[in-house]
C-alpha positions in Angstrom: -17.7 -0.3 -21.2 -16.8 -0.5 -17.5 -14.3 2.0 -17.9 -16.6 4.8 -19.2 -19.0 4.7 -16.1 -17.9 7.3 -14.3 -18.2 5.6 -10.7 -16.0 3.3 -12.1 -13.5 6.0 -12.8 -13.7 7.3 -9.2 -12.5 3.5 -7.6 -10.0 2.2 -10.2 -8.2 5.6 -10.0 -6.9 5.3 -6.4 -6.5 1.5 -6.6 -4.6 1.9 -9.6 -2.6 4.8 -7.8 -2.1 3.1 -4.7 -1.1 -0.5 -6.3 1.7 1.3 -8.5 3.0 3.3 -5.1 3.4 -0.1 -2.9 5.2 -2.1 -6.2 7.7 0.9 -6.5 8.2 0.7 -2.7 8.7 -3.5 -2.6 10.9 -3.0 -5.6 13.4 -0.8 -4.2 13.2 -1.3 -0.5 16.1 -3.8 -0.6 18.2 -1.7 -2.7 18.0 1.4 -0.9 18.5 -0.2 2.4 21.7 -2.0 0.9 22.6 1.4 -0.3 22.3 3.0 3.1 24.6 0.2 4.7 22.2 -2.4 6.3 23.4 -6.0 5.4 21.1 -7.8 2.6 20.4 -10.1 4.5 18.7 -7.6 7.1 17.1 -5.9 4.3 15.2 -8.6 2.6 13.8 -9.4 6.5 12.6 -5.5 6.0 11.1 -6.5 2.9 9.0 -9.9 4.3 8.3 -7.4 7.3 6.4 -5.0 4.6 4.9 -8.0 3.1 3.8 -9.0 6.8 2.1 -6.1 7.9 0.3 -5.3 4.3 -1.5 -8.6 4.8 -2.1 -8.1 8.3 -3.4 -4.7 7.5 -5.5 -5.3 4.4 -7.2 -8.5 6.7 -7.9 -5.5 9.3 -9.1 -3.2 7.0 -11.2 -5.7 5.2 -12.6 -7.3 8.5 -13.8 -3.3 9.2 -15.1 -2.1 5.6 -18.7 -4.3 6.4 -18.8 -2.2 9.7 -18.1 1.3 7.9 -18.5 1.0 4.2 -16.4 0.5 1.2 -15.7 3.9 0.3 -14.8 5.1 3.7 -12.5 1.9 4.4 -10.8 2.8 1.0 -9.9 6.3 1.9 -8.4 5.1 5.3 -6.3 2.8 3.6 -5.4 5.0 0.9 -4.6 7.9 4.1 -2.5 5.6 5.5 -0.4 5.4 2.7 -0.1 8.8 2.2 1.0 9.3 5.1 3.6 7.0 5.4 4.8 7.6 2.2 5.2 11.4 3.3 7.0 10.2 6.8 9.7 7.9 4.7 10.4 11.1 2.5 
């Protein structure tokens, strides 16, 4: 029932799309850095630093959506990962 509202549709799509980005990123990030060279030990640090900053960032971006709004805080986030998905490409 939830589903079929159409506002619904609008929020779950870019969570949805944004959740499946960041798993296939935390499930190959050790992988691909062992693959370029870096030792695994180095690469799972790069891998609790990812973990690091997403918290820090979603307690930033949490702390600011009452000041400008779900929606709006939702795109930001959802920008930033955009674009540093297009920068590690």
């Amino acid at each position: 029932m939830l589903i079929r509202l159409r506002k619904c549709r609008y929020l779950v799509l870019p969570i949805r799309i944004r959740f499946q980005q960041v798993q296939s990123i935390l499930v190959h990030i050790v992988a691909h850095a062992t693959d370029l060279g870096i030792p695994t030990i180095s690469a799972t640090n790069v891998l609790a630093l990812i973990g690091g900053v997403h918290i820090a960032g979603r307690i930033g971006l949490l702390s600011s959506t009452d000041r400008i709004g779900s929606r709006r805080a939702l795109m930001i986030g959802l920008s930033l990962l955009i674009v540093s998905l297009l920068y590690l490409q």
